[in-house]
C-alpha positions as a printed NumPy array, in Angstrom:
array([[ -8.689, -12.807,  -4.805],
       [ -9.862,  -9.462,  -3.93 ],
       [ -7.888,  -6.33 ,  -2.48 ],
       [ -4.746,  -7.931,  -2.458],
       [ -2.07 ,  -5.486,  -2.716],
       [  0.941,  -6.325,  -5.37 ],
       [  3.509,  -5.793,  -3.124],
       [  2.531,  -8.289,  -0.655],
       [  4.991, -10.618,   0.479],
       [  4.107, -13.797,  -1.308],
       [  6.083, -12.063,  -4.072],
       [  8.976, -13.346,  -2.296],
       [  7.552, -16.612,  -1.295],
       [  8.063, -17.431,  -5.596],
       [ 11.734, -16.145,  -5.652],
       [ 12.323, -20.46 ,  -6.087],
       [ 12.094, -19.716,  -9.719],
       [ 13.523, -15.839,  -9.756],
       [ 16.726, -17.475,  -8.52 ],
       [ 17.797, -18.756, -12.267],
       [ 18.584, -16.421, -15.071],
       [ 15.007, -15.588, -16.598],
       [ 14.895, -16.207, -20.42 ],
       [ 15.01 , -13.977, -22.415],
       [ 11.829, -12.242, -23.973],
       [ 10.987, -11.875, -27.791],
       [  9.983,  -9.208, -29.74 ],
       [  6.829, -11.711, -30.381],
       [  6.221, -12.239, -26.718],
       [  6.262,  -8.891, -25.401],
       [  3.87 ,  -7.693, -28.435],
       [  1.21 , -10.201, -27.688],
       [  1.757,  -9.72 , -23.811],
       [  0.86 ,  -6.415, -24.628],
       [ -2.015,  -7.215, -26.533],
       [ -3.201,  -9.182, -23.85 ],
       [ -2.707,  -6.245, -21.109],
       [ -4.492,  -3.447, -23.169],
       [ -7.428,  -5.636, -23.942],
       [ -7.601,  -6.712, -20.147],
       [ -7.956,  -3.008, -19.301],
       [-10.467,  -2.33 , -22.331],
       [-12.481,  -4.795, -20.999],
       [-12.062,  -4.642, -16.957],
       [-10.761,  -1.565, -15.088],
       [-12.687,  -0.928, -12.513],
       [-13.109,   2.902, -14.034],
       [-14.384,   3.17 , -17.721],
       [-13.325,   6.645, -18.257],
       [ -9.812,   5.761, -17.684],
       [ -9.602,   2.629, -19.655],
       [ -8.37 ,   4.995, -22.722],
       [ -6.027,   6.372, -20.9  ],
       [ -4.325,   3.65 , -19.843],
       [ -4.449,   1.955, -23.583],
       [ -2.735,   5.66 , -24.898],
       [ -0.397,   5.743, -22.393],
       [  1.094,   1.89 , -23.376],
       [  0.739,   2.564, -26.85 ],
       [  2.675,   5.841, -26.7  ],
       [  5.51 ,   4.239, -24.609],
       [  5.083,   1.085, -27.059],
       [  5.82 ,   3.258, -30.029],
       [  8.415,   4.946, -28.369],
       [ 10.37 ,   2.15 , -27.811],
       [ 10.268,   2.008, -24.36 ],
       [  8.85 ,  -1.929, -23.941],
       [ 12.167,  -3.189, -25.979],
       [ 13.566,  -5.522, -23.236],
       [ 14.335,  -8.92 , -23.187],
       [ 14.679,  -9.087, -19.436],
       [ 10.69 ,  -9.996, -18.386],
       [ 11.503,  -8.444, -14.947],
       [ 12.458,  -5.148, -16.503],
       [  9.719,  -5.4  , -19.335],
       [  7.33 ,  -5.801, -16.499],
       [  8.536,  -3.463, -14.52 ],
       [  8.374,  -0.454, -16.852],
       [  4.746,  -1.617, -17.499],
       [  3.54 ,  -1.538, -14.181],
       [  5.502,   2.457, -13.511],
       [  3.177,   3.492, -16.756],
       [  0.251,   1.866, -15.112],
       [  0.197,   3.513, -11.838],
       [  1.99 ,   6.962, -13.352],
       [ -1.305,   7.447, -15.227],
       [ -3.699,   5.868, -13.105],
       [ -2.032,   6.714,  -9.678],
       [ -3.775,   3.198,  -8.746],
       [ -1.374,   0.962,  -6.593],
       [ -3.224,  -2.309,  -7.304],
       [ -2.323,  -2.142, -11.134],
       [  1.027,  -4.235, -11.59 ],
       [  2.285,  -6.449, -14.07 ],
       [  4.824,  -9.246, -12.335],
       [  6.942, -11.763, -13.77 ],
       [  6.298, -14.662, -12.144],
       [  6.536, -18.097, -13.899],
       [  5.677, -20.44 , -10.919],
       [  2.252, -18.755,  -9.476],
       [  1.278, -18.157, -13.772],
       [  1.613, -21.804, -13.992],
       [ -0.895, -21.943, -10.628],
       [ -3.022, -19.299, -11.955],
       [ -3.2  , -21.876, -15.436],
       [ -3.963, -25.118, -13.418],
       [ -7.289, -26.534, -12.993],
       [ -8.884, -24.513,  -9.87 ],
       [ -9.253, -27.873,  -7.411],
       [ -5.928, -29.336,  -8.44 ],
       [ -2.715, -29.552,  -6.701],
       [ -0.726, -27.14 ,  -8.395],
       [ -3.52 , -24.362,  -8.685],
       [ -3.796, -21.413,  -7.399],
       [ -6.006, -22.523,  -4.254],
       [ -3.268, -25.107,  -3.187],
       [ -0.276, -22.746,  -3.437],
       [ -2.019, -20.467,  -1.48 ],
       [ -2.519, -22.715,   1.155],
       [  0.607, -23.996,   1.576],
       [  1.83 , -20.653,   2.128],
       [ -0.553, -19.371,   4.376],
       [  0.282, -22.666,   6.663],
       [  3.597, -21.869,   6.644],
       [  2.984, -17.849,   7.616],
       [  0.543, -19.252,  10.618],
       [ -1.965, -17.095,   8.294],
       [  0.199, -14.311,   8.452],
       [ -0.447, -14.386,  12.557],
       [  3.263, -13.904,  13.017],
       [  3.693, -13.376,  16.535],
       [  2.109, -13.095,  19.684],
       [  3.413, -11.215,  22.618],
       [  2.272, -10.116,  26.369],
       [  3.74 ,  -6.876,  26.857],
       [  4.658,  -5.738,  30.571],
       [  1.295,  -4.441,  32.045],
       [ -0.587,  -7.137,  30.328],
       [ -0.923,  -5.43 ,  26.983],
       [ -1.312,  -8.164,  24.489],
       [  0.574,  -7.339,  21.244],
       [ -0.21 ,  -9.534,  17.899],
       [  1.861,  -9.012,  14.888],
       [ -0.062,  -9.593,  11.447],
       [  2.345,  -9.672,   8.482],
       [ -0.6  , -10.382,   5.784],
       [ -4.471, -11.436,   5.759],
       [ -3.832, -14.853,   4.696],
       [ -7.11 , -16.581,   4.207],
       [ -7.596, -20.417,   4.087],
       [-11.354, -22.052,   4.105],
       [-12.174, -24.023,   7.059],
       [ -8.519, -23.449,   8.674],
       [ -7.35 , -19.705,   8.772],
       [-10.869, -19.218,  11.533],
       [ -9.473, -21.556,  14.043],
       [ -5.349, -20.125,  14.021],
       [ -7.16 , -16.337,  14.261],
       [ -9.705, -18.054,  16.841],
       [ -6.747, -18.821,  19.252],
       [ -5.413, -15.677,  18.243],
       [ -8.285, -13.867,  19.542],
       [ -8.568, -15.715,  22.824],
       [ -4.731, -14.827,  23.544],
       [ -5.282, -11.118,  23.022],
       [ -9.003, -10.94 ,  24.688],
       [ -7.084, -11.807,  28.178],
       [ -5.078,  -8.645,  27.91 ],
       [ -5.886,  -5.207,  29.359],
       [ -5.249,  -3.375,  26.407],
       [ -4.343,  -4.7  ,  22.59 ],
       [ -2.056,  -3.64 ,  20.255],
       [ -2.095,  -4.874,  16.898],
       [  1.074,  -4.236,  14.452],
       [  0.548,  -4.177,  10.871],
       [  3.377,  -2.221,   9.804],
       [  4.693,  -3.492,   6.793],
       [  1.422,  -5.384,   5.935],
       [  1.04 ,  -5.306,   2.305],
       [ -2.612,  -6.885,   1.985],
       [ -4.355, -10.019,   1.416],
       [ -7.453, -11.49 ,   1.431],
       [-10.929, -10.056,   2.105],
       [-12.479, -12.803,   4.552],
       [ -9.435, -12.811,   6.882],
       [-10.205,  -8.788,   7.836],
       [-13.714,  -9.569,   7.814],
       [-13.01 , -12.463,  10.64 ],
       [-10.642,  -9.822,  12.391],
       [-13.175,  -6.589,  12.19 ],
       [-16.014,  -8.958,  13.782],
       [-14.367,  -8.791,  16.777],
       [-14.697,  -5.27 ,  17.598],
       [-18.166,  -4.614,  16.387],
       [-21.432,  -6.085,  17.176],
       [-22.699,  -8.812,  14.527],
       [-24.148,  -7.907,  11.514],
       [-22.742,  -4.562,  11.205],
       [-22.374,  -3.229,   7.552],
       [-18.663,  -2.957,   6.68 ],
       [-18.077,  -2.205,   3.171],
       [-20.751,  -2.547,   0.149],
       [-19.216,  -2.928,  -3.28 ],
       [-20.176,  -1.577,  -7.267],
       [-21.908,  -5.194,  -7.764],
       [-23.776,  -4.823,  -4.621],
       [-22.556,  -7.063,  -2.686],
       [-21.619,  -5.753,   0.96 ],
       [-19.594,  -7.205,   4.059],
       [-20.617,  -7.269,   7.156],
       [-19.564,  -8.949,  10.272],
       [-20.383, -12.549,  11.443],
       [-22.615, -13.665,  13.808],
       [-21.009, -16.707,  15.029],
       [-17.381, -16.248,  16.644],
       [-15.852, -18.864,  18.89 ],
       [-13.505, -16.718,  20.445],
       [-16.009, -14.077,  21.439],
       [-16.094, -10.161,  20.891],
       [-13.354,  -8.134,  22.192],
       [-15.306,  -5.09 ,  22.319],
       [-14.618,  -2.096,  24.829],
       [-10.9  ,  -3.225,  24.775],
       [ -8.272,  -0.066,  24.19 ],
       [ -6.819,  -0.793,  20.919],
       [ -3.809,   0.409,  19.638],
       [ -2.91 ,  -0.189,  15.481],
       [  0.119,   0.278,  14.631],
       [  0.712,   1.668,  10.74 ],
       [  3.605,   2.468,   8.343],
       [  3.634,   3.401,   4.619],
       [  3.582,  -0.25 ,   4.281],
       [  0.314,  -0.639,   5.189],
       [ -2.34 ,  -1.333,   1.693],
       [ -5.123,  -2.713,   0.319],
       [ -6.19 ,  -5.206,   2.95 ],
       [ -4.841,  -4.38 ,   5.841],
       [ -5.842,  -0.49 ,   4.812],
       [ -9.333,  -1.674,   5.125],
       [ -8.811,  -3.491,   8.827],
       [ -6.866,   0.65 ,   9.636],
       [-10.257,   2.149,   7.61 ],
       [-12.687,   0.148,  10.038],
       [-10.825,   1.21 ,  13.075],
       [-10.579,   4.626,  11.986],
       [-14.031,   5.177,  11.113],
       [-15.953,   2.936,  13.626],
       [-13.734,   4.705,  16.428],
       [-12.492,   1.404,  17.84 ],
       [ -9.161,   2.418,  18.714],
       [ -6.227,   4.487,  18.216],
       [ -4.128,   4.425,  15.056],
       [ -0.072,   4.815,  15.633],
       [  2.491,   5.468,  13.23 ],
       [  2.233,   6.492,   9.826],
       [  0.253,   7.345,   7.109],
       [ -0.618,   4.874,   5.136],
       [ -0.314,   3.82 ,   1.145],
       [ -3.759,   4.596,  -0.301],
       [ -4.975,   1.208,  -1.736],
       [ -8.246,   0.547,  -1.539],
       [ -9.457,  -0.726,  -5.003],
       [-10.049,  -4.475,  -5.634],
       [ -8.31 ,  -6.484,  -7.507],
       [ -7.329,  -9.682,  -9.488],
       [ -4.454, -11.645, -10.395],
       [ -4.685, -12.204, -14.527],
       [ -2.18 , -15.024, -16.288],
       [ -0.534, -13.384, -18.963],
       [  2.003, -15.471, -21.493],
       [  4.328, -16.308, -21.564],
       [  4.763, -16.063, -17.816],
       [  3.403, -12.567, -16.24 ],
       [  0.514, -11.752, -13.406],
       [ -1.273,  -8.82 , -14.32 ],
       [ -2.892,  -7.247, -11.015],
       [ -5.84 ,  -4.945, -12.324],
       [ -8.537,  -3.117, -10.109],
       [-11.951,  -4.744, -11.164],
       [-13.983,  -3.564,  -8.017],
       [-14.12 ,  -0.614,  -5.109],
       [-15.423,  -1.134,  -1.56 ],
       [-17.494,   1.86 ,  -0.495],
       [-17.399,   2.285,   3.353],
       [-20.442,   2.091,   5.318],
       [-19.318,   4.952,   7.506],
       [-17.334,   7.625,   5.634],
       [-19.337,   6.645,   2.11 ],
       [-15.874,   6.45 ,   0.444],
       [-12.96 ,   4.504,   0.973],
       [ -9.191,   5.333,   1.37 ],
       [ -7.772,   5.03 ,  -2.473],
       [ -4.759,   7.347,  -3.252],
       [ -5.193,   9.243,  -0.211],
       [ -4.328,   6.533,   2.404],
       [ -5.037,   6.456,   6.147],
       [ -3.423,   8.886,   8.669],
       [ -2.204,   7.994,  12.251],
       [ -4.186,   9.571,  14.786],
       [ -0.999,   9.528,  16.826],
       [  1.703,  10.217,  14.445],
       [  5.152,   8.871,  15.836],
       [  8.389,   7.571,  13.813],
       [  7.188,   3.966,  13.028],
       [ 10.375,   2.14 ,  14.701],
       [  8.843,   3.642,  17.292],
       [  5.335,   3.303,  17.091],
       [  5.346,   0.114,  19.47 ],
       [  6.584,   2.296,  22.105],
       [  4.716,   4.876,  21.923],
       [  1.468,   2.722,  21.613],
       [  2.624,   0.999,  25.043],
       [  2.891,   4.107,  26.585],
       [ -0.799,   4.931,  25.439],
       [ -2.181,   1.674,  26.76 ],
       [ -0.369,   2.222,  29.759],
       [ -0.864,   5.781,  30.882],
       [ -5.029,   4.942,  29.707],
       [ -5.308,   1.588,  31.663],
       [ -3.645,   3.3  ,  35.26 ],
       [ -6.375,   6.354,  34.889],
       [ -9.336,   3.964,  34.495],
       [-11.912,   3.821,  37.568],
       [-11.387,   1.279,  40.153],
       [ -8.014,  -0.107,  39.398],
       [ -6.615,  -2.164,  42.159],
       [ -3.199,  -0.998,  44.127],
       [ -1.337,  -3.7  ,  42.879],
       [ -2.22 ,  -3.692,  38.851],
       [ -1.629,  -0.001,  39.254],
       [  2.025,  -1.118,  40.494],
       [  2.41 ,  -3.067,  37.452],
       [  1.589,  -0.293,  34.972],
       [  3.995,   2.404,  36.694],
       [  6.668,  -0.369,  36.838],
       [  5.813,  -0.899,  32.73 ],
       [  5.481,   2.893,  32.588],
       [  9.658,   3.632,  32.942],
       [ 10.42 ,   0.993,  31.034],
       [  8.79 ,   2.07 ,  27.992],
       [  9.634,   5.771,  28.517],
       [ 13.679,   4.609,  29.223],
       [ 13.148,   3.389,  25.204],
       [ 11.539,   6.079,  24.086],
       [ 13.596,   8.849,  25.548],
       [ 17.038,   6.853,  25.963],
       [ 19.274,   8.286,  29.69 ],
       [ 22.557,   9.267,  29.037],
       [ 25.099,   7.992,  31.786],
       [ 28.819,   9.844,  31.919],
       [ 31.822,   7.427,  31.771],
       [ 32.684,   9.026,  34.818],
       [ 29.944,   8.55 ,  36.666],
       [ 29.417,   4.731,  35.871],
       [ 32.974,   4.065,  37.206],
       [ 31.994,   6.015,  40.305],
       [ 29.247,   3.971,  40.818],
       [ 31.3  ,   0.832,  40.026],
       [ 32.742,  -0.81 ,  43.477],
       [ 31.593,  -3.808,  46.256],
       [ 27.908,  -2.956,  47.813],
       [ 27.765,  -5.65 ,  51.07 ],
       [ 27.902,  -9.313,  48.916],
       [ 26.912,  -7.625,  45.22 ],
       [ 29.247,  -6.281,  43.366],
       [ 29.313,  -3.574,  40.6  ],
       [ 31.978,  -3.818,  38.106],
       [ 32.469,  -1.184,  34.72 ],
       [ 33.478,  -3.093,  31.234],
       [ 32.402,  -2.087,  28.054],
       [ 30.755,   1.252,  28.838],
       [ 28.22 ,  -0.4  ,  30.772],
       [ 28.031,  -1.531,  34.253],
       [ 27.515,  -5.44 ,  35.688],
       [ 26.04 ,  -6.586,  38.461],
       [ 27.073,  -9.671,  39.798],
       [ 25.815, -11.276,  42.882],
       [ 26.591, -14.863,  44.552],
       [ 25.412, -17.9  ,  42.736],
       [ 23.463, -15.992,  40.136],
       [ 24.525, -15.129,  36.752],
       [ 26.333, -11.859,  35.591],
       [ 23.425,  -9.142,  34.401],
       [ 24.217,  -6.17 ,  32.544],
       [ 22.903,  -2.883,  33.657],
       [ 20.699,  -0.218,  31.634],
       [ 20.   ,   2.997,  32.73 ],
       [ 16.106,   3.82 ,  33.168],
       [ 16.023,   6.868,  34.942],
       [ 19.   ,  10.07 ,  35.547],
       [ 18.57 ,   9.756,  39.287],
       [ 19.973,   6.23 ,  39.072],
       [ 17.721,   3.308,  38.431],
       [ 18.904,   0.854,  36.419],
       [ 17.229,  -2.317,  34.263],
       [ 18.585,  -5.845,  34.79 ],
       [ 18.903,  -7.093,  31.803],
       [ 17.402, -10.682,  31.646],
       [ 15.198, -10.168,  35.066],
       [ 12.62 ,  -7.958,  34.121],
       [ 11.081,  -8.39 ,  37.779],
       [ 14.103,  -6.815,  39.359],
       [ 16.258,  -3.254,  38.859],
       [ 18.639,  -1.564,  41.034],
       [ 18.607,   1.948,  42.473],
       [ 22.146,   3.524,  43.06 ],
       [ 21.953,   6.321,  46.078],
       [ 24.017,   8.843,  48.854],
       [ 23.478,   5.352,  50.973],
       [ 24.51 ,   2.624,  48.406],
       [ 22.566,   0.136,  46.503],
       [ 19.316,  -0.787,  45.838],
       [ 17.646,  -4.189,  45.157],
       [ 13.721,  -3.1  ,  43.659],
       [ 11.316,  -6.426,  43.111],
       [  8.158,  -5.686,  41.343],
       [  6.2  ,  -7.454,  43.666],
       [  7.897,  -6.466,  46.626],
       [  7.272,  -2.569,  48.106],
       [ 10.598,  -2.99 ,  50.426],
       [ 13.731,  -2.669,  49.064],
       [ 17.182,  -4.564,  49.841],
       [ 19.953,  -2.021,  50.915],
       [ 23.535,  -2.699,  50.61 ],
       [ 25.862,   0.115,  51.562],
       [ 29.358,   0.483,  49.619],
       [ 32.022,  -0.95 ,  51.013]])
């Protein structure tokens, strides 16, 4: 399991077990768990010189008393603050965490080991391709909660993935919140974007990644891409941000991200812990680094509840200035245009002025309830209004094709596909 960032969610896939009262932990337990941890590090850490270190720094707090719980959850968690306080490496972690221990024990191949949990997980989390979405303009927006990775079944699920978003004009990928995952699922993703055989990362053993040849969905190269980032961003889905950061493949939105880059493994230690310890680091094949304690910064900083906005409005403002855009799709990106910008910069309407505007307009009518106007017209349901614009155009709520302009002459009815309008004065 490489760069697969501790805080992930499948933590909270195991809470089956966390439920119940843990037992609690001897004196006898925590010093061989202990034991075990130190001579892990002595023996693993990805960087020699600070193997020492991190042995002083649990003896000290050993000897000070600070390891005396019998609560694993706080035991562990006061061993994994001394870890990263003195290494300031977010992959070190010690976890409580009886049911995936018991995995990480079984025979590799069997079906309680670690290889089976993992896949029933990742096919329930569609391989962490949570949702797919065709934003108004024909942005295609994918949602990627982790880099689940399955042999021989993960490909196809990102395949169809891949042929949803390469129909799109522009592509916006969220991975706020993504805590990590799996090497070969960013690999599948990155190949995408880049021609085949491209050098991604190469690794202190030597080994390298580089894109595949072979992809059945195709390349989506050339496509504007948006990525949208948080402080919840690590590890693996850092390195998907590091790619499109340094191969210029798109524009990153949002925030800075956590600064995980190291590799790591998941170590069973008794009597029921997972030890996550850095045992490798990718070396990029642009920047000749990687992004370890320093993260990944937007290159469009924006609040990230808002980042999907402000991405859209990107996409939107760079797909109507391309050459050679037809009439109509330009149409369909202004009409996307006040949407997004209504969100992003919210109109304020005066009670006062919504009752004004309240009243009969020919056989619609306008009526005022809950701070909010309604439009109600014959044999169609009720839709609440929302304001777009200050000179009066409103959203239907429900009818995205449709809004309504209030003016000196009456009422508006605007269809997106239809340049007249449909006038009905106030009676």
């Amino acid at each position: 399991m490489t760069l697969r960032f501790v805080a992930m969610a499948i933590a909270v896939l195991l809470c089956g077990s966390a439920a119940a009262q843990p037992a609690p932990l001897s004196a006898t337990d925590r010093a061989k768990a202990l034991q075990a941890i130190k001579a892990e590090f002595e023996k693993s850490y990805v960087f020699p010189e600070m193997r020492s270190q991190i042995v002083q720094r649990l003896n000290q707090a050993q000897q000070a008393g600070r390891y005396e719980q019998d609560n694993p959850l706080l035991f562990a968690e006061r061993i994994t603050e001394d870890l990263r306080g003195v290494s300031h490496d977010r992959h070190l972690s010690l976890r409580f965490d009886p049911a995936q221990y018991a995995a990480a024990l079984a025979p590799k191949a069997s079906d309680a080991g670690v290889e089976a949990f993992m896949r029933s997980q990742a096919i329930r989390h569609h391989h962490g391709l949570a949702e797919t979405r065709i934003l108004p303009g024909n942005i295609r927006y994918l949602k990627i909660t982790g880099f689940e990775w399955v042999r021989d079944e993960t490909g196809s699920a990102y395949d169809d993935a891949m042929r949803f978003l390469k129909d799109g004009d522009a592509v916006i990928i969220d991975l706020r919140g993504n805590g990590g995952g799996d090497a070969a699922a960013v690999q599948y993703l990155t190949s995408h974007f880049l021609d085949e055989d491209t050098l991604l990362l190469t690794f202190l053993s030597g080994a390298q990644s580089r894109t595949l040849n072979h992809l059945p969905a195709g390349r989506l190269k050339g496509k504007p891409l948006y990525v949208l980032i948080d402080g919840g961003v690590a590890s693996a889905a850092e390195e998907f941000t590091y790619h499109v950061q340094q191969f210029k493949l798109g524009e990153l939105v949002g925030a800075r991200t956590a600064g995980a880059a190291n590799n790591n493994t998941l170590v069973p230690i008794a009597p029921g812990f997972l030890l996550s310890i850095s045992v490798g680091r990718p070396v990029h094949a642009i920047s000749h680094t990687n992004w370890e304690g320093v993260g990944i910064p937007p290159t469009v900083e924006a609040p990230p509840e808002k980042a999907l906005d402000v991405a859209q409005s990107l996409a939107l403002k760079r797909l109507a200035q391309a050459p050679g855009v037809a009439p109509p799709v330009l149409a369909e990106y202004a009409w996307a245009a006040v949407s997004v910008e209504a969100r992003r910069n919210p109109v304020f309407v005066s009670p006062a002025r919504l009752k004004a505007l309240a009243g009969r307009y020919g056989t619609a009518s306008i009526s005022l309830r809950d701070n909010a106007l309604w439009l109600t017209r014959p044999d169609r349901p009720t839709r609440r209004l929302s304001p777009l614009t200050a000179d009066g155009l409103f959203a239907v709520e429900g009818v995205d094709m449709l809004r309504v302009r209030f003016t000196a002459q009456g009422l508006e009815l605007l269809w997106q596909d239809d340049p007249a309008p449909l006038l009905y004065s106030k009676s």
